[in-house]
C-alpha positions as CSV (number, residue, x, y, z in Angstrom):
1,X,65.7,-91.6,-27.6
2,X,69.0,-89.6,-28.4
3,X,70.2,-89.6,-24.7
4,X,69.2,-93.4,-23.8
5,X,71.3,-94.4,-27.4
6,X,73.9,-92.4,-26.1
7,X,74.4,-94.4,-22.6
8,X,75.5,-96.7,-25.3
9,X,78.1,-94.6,-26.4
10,X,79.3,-93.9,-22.7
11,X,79.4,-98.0,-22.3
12,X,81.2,-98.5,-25.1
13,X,83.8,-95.8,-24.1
14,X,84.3,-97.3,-21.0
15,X,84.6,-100.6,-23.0
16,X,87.5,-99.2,-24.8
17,X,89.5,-97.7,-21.4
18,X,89.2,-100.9,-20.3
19,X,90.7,-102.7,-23.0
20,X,93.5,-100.7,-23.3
21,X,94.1,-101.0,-19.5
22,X,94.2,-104.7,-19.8
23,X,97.0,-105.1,-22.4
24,X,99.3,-103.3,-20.8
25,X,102.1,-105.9,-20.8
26,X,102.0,-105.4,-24.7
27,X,102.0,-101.6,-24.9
28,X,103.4,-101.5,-28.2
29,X,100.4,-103.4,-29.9
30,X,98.2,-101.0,-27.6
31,X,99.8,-97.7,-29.4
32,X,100.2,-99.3,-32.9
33,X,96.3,-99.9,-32.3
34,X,95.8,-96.7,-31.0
35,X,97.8,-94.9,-34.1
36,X,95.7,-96.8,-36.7
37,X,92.4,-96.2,-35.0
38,X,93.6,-92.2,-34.6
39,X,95.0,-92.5,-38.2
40,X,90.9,-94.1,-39.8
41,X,89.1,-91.9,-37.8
42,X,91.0,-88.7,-38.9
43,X,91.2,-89.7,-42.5
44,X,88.0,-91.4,-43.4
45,X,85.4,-90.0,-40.3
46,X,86.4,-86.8,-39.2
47,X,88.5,-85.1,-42.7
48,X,85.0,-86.2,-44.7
49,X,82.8,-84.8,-42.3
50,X,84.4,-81.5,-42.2
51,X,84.6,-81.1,-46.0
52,X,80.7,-81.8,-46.1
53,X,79.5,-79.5,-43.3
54,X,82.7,-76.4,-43.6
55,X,82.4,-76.3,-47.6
56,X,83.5,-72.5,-47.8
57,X,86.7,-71.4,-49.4
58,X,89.6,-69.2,-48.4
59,X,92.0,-68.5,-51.5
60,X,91.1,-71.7,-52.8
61,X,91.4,-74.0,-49.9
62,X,88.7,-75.2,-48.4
63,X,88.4,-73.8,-44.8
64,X,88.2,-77.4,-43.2
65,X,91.5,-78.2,-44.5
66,X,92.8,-74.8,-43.4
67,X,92.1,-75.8,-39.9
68,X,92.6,-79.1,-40.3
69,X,96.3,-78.0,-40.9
70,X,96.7,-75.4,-38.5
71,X,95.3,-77.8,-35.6
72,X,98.1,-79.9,-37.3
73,X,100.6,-76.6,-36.5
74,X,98.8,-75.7,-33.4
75,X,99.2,-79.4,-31.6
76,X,103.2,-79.0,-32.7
77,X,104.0,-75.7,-31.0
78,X,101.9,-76.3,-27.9
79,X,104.3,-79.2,-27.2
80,X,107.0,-77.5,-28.1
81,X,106.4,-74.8,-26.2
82,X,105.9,-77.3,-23.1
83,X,109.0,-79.5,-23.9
84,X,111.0,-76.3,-23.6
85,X,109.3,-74.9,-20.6
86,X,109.8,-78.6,-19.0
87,X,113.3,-78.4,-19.8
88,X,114.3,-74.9,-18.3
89,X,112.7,-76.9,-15.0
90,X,115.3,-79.3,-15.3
91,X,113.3,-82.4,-17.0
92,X,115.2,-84.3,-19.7
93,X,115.1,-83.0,-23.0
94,X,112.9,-85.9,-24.5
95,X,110.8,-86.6,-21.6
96,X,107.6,-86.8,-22.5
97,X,105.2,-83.7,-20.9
98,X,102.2,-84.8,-19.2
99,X,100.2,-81.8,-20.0
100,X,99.9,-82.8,-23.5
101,X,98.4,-85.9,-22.9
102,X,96.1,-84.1,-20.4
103,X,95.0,-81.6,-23.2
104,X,95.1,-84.5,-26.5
105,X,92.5,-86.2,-24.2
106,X,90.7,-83.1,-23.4
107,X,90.3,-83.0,-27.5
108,X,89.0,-86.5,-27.4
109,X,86.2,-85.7,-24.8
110,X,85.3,-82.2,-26.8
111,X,84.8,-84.9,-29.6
112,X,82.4,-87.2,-27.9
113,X,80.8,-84.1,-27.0
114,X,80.3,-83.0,-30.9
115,X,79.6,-86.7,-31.6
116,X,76.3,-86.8,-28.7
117,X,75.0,-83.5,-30.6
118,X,75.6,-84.9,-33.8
119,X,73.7,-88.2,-32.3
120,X,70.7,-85.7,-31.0
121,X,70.6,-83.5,-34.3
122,X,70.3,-86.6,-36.3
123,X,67.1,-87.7,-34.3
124,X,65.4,-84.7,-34.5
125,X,65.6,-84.9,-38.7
126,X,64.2,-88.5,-38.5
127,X,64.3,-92.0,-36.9
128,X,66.2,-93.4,-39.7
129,X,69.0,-90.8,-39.7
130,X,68.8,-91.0,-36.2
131,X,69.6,-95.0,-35.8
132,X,72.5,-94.6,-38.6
133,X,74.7,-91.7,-36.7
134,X,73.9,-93.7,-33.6
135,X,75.4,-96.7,-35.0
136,X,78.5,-94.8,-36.1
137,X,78.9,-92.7,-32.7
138,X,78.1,-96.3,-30.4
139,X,80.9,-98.4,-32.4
140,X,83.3,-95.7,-32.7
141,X,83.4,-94.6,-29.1
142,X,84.9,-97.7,-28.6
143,X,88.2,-96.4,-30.3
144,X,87.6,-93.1,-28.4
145,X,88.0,-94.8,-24.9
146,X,90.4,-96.5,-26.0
147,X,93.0,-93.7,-27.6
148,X,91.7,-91.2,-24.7
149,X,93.1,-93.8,-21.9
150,X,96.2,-94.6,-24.0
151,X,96.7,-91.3,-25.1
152,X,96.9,-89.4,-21.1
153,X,98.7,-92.2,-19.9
154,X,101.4,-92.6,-22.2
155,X,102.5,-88.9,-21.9
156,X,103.3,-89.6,-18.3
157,X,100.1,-88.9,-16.2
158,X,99.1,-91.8,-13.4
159,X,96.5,-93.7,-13.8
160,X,93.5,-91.6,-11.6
161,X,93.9,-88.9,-14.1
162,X,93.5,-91.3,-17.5
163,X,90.8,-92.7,-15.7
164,X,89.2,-89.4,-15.2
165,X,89.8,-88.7,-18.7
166,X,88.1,-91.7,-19.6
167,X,85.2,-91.1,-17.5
168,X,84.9,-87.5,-19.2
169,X,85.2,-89.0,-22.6
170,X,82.1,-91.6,-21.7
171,X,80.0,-88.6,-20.4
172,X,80.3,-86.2,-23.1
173,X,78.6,-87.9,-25.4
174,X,75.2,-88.0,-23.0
175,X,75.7,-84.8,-22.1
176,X,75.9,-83.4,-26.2
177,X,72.8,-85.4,-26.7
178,X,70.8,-83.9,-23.8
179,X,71.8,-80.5,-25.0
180,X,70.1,-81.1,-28.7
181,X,67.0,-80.7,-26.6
182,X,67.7,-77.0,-25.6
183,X,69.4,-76.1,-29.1
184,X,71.0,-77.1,-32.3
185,X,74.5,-76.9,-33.3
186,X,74.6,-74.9,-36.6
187,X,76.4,-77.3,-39.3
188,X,79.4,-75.0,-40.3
189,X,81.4,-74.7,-37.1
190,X,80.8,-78.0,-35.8
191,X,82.3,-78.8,-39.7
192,X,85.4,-76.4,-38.2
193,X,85.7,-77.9,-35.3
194,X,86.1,-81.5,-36.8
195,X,88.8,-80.1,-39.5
196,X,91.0,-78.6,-36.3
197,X,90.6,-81.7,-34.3
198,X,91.3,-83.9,-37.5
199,X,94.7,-82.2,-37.2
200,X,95.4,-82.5,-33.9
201,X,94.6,-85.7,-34.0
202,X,96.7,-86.5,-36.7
203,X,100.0,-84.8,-35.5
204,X,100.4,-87.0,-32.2
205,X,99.1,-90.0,-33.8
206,X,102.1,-89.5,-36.5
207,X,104.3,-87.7,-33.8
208,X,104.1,-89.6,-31.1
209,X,101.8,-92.5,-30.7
210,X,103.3,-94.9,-34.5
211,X,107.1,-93.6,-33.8
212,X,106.7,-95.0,-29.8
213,X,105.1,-98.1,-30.9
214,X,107.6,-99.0,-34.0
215,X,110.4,-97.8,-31.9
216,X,111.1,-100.1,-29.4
217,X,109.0,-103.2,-31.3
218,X,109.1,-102.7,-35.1
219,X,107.7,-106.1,-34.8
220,X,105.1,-107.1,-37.9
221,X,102.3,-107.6,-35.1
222,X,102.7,-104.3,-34.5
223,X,102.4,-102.6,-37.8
224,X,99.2,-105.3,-38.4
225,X,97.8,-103.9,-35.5
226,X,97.9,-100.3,-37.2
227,X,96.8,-101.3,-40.2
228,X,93.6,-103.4,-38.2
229,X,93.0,-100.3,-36.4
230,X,92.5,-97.7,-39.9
231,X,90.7,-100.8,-41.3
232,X,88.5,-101.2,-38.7
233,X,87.2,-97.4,-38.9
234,X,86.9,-98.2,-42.4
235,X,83.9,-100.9,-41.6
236,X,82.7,-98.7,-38.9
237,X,82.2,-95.7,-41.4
238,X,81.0,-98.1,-44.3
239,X,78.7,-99.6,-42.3
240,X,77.5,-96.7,-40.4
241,X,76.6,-95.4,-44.5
């Protein structure tokens, strides 16, 4: 049952590449979207999650907020570190680097991968837990396809490789639900993992994705089409509880 629920997810994934392909004569709604859906799931799916399932302490910070913070850190200096390496081979200075989209999106399928074992755990506790995480992973993979095709294309990569990205995004989520047939994910590190992402997430939707969209068009569609996106993860998670 968890892996024929989950060729919903992979639909709905694809549903979301799609969409953002189609509106690309109005880019800047597509990444305010994108930065409000990036900004509600962080903040109200992912941060919340992690708290639950990583509850230990370190000096009086809870450990999912530790990572959540250093994915924060990590996502900076990795494109740092590119930036400058892209520069010393003569790119311009602010030219966006395609590797970071290629690895942002990599995130995003390593996500739909946690979500499809999340998706089979949750059936093997019950049929009721089972049809409420499935509701949450189906509606939500919608904003997955959607950020993961937005997300490698706008750092520069063509449009085979967001598509690929996209099709890796859709799978995962099939594939972490077959898996809950051989094992189990144990509670506290896929609780890590979601804190780390959370902040990865959350430094190129604040980094890059709202500053490009505002930038160009700090029209009020735009910003309504940010705060549409956190809202809308908002009735995803509410109604997925």
């Amino acid at each position: 049952m968890a892996v024929i629920v989950a060729l919903g997810a992979f639909l709905m994934t694809l549903a979301g590449g799609w969409a953002a392909q189609r509106v690309t004569d109005r880019r800047h709604l597509v990444l305010g979207l994108a930065g409000g859906l990036m900004l509600g799931v962080v903040g109200l799916d992912l941060l919340p999650e992690a708290l639950h399932a990583a509850g230990d302490e370190v000096f009086g910070v809870p450990l999912a907020l530790l990572l959540f913070v250093g994915g924060f850190l990590v996502a900076h200096v990795v494109e740092r570190l590119l930036a400058v390496r892209q520069a010393a081979h003569g790119a311009d200075d602010g030219a966006r680097v395609p590797q970071v989209g290629l690895t942002a999106a990599a995130a995003m399928v390593g996500h739909s991968l946690a979500d499809g074992v999340a998706l089979g755990a949750a059936f093997q506790v019950g049929g009721g837990m089972g049809v409420a995480v499935a509701l949450a992973v189906i509606t939500h993979d919608f904003a997955d396809g959607f950020n993961t095709y937005t997300l490698t294309s706008l750092y520069g990569n063509d449009r085979r490789k967001a598509l690929l990205m996209l099709f890796a995004d859709a799978v995962a989520p099939v594939v972490g639900a077959a898996s809950t047939l051989l094992f189990t994910l144990p509670e506290e590190p896929l609780g890590a993992y979601l804190g780390f992402f959370g902040g990865v997430l959350l430094y190129l939707a604040s980094a890059e994705i709202l500053p490009e969209a505002h930038h160009k068009h700090p029209a009020l569609s735009t910003l309504m089409c940010t705060v549409g996106g956190v809202a809308g993860i908002w009735l995803v998670v509410g109604i997925a509880d």
